[in-house]
C-alpha positions in Angstrom: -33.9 178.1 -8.8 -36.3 179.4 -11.6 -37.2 176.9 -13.8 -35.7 176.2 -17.2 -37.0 177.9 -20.7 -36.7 177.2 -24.0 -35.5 179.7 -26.8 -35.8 178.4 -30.9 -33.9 179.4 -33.4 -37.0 179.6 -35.6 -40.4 178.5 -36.6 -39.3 175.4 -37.9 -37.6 174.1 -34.8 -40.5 174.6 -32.8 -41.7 172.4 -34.7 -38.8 169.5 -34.8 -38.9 169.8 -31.1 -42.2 169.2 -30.6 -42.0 165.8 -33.2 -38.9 164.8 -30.6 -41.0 165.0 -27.5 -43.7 163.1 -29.4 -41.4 160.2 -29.8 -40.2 160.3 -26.5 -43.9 159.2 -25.9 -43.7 156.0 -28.1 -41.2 154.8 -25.6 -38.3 154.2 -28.3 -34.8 152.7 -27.8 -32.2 154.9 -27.3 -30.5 153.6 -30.2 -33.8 154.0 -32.3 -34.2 157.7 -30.9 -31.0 158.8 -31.9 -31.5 157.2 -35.5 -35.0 159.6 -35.5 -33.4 162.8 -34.5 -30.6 162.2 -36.5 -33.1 161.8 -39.9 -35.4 164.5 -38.6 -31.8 167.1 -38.7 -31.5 166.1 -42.0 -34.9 166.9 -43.1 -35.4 170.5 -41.3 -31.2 170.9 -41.6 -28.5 171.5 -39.7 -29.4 175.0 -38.0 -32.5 174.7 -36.3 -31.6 174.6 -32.5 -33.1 175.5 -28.9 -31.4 177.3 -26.5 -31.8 176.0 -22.8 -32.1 179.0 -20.0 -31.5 178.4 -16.6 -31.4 180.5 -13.4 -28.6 182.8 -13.8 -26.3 180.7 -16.2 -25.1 181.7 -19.8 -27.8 180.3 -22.7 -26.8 176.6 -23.8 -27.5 175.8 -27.1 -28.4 172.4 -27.9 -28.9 171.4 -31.8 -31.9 169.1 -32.3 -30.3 166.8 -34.3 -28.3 166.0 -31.3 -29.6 162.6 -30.3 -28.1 162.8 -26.7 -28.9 166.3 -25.5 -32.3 166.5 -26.6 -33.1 163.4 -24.8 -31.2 164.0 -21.3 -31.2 167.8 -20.9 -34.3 168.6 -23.0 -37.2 165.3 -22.2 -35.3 164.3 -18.9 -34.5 167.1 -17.6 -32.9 168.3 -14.8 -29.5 166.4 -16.1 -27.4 165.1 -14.1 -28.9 167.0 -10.8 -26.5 165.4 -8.4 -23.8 167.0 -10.0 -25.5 170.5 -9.9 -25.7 169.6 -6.3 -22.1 169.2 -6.0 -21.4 172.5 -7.6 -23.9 174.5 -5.4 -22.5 173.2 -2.6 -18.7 173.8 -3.6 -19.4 177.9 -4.5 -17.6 179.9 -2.4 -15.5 176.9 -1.1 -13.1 177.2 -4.1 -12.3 180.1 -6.9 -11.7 176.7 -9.6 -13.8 174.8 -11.0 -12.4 172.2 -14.2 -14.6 170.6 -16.7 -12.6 168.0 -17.7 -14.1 166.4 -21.4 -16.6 169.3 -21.4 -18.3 168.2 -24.3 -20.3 171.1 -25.7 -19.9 172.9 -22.4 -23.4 172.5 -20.2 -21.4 172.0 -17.0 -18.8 174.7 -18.1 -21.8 177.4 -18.8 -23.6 176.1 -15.1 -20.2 176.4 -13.2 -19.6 180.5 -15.0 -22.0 182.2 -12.5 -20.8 179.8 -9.8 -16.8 179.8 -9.6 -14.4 183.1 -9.9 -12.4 180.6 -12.9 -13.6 178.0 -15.2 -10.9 176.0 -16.9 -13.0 173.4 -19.6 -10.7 170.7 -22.3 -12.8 169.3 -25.1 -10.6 166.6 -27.3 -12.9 166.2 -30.3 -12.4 169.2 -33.2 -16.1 169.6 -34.1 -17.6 169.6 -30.0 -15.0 172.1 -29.3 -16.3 174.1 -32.1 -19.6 173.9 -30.4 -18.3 174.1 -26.6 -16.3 177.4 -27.9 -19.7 178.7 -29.5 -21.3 178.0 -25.9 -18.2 179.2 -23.6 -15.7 181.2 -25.4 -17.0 184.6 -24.8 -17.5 184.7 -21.3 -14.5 186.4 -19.7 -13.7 184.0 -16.6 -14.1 180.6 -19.2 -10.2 179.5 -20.6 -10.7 176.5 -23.0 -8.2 174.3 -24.3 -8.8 171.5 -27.0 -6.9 168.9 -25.5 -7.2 165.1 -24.6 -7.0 164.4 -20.4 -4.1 162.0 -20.0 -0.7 161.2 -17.4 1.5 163.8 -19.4 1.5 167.2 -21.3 2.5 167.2 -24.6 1.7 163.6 -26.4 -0.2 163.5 -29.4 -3.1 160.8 -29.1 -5.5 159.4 -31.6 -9.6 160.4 -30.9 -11.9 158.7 -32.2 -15.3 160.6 -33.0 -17.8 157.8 -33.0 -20.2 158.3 -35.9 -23.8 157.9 -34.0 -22.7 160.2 -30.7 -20.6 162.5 -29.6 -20.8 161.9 -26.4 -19.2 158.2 -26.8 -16.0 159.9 -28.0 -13.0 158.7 -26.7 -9.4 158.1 -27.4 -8.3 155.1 -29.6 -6.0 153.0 -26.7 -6.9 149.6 -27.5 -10.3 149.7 -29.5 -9.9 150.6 -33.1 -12.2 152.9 -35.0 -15.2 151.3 -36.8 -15.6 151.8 -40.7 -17.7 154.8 -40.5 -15.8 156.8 -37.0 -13.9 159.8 -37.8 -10.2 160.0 -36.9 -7.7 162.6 -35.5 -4.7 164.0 -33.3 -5.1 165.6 -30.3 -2.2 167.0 -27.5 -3.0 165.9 -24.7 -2.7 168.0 -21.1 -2.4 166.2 -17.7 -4.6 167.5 -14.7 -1.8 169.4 -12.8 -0.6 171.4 -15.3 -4.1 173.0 -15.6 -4.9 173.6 -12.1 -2.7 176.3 -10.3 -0.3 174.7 -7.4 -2.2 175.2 -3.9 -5.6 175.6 -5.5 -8.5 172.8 -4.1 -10.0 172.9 -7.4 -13.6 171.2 -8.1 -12.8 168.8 -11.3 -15.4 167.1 -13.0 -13.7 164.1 -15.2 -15.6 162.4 -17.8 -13.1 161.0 -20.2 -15.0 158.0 -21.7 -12.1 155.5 -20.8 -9.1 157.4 -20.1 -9.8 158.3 -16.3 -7.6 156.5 -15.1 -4.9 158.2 -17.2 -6.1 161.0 -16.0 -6.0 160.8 -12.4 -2.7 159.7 -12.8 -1.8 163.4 -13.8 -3.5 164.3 -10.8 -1.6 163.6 -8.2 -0.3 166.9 -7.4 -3.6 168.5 -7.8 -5.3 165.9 -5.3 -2.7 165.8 -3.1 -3.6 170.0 -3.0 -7.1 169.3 -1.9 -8.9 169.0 -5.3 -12.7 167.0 -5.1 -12.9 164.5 -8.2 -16.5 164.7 -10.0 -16.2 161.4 -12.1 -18.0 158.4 -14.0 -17.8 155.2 -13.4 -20.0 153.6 -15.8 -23.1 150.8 -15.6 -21.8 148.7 -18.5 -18.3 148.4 -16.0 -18.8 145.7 -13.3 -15.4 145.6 -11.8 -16.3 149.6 -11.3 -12.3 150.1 -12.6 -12.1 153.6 -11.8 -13.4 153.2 -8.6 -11.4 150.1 -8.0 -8.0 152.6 -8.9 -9.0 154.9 -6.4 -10.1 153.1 -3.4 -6.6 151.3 -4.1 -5.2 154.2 -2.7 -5.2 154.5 1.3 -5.9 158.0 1.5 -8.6 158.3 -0.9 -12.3 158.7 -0.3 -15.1 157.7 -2.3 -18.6 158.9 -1.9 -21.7 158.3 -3.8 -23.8 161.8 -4.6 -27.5 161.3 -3.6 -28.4 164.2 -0.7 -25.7 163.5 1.1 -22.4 162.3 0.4 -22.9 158.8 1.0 -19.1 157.1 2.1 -18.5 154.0 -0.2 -16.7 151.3 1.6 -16.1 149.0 -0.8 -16.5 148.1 -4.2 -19.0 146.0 -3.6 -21.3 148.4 -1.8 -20.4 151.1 -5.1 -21.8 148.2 -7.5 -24.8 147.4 -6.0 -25.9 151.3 -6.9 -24.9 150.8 -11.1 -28.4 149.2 -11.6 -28.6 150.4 -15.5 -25.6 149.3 -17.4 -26.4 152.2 -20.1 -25.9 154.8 -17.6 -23.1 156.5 -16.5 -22.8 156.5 -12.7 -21.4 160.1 -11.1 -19.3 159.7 -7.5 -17.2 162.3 -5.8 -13.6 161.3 -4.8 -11.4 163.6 -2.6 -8.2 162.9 -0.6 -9.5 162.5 3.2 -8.1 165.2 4.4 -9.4 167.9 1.6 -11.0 170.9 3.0 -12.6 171.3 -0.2 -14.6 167.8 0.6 -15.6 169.2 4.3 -16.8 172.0 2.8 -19.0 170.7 -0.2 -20.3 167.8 2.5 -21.2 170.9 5.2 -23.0 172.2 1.7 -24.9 169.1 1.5 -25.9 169.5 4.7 -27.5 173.0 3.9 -30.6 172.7 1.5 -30.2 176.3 0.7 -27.0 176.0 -0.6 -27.0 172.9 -2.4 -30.8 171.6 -2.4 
């Protein structure tokens, strides 16, 4: 794979990305970072922006006020790579691949050039705006603004978090604070995306409702489908893990070069050593094609290296 470039949208964000990078080299708090890119959008404004290029996938526009892509996708780049592993070695396995809580859309952009269909659900109004601006013209790409959950058809209250997107979630439990923005959302369960008898690739990040989630599953897992999803380091009881290695014909794997099998909850613990970080595994019924073929990927450094 080529490695990735950098467009700007201008003179002056050349600039504001370079003043980033240079703080990433003061070794600040995450917290403390965000807080700095979020001052440094308001002095340049609200347009300046990069544009990421890599290999053959569609451009991916990050904005550099964005406190969390400009720190994991632009200063620690490759993100996420286990999951770009996953996705290599699924091509060709399966024609579907869902991005479940796309966020902005940098999985649903990598997967267009990979996967014959792209199906990606965003909850939050404004990172749908942004996922759609990143996604919506490319022809195999459906979106749906929608919240992941058991059933079709509820209306849910999502809670955009004030300091990050990417810590938006629905309300459940945990009331907004003074300054997160509130609103409805429809929600759409899992198996009323994915066709009947496809062995879709699904990638779940749902910032809390997982479980939910898998719950509207079943059909589609039952079908073959291979679960990309987070279990988080600030989780010890590793509850999504826990909900599926309740279930006797479920497998979990950890995603390092190989699918590595994960016993026990116990054993899946031991690897959640930074309790900011969201932890990616692979789940898959035990009998899923899909899973023997994304494992004989693994197996094949041209394919999924």
């Amino acid at each position: 794979m080529t490695a990735p470039t950098l467009s700007f949208s201008g003179p002056a964000a050349r600039v504001q990305y370079a003043l980033l990078m240079g703080l990433f080299r003061l070794a600040v708090t995450r917290p403390l970072y965000g807080r700095f890119a979020r001052g440094l959008g308001r002095l340049f404004g609200p347009d300046t922006a990069v544009w990421l290029h890599e290999g053959g996938a569609p451009p991916y526009r990050i904005s550099l006020d964005d406190g969390y892509w400009t720190r994991f996708a632009l200063y620690h780049a490759p993100y996420e790579p286990e999951v770009a592993r996953v996705l290599r070695a699924a091509a060709g396995a399966t024609p579907l691949f869902c991005d479940l809580g796309a966020n902005k859309g940098y999985w649903t952009t990598r997967a267009a050039s990979l996967f014959d269909r792209v199906i990606a659900a965003e909850a939050s109004q404004d990172t749908f705006r942004d996922l759609s601006e990143n996604a919506g013209d490319l022809d195999n790409v459906t979106l749906h603004r929608a919240a992941i959950h058991t059933r079709s058809g509820e209306v849910l209250t999502f809670v955009n978090t004030h300091n990050s997107h990417a810590s938006a979630r629905l309300q459940a439990d945990a009331p907004a604070g003074a300054r997160d923005r509130v609103e409805q959302v429809e929600t759409r369960a899992i198996d009323d995306l994915v066709p009947a008898g496809t062995p879709a690739l699904i990638k779940l990040d749902v910032e809390g409702a997982e479980i939910a989630a898998i719950d509207g599953a079943a059909r589609a897992l039952t079908d073959g489908a291979v679960l990309i999803y987070e279990d988080h380091g600030n989780d010890p009881a590793c509850t999504v893990s826990a909900h599926l290695l309740d279930q006797p014909d479920m497998r979990v794997f950890a995603i390092h070069d190989a699918l590595v099998p994960m016993p026990d909850i116990t054993t899946l613990r031991g690897l959640k050593t930074d309790p900011y970080k969201g932890y990616n595994f692979l789940a898959a019924r035990h009998d899923s094609p899909l899973l023997t073929r994304i494992a004989e990927g693994f197996a094949n450094p041209a394919q999924s290296g």
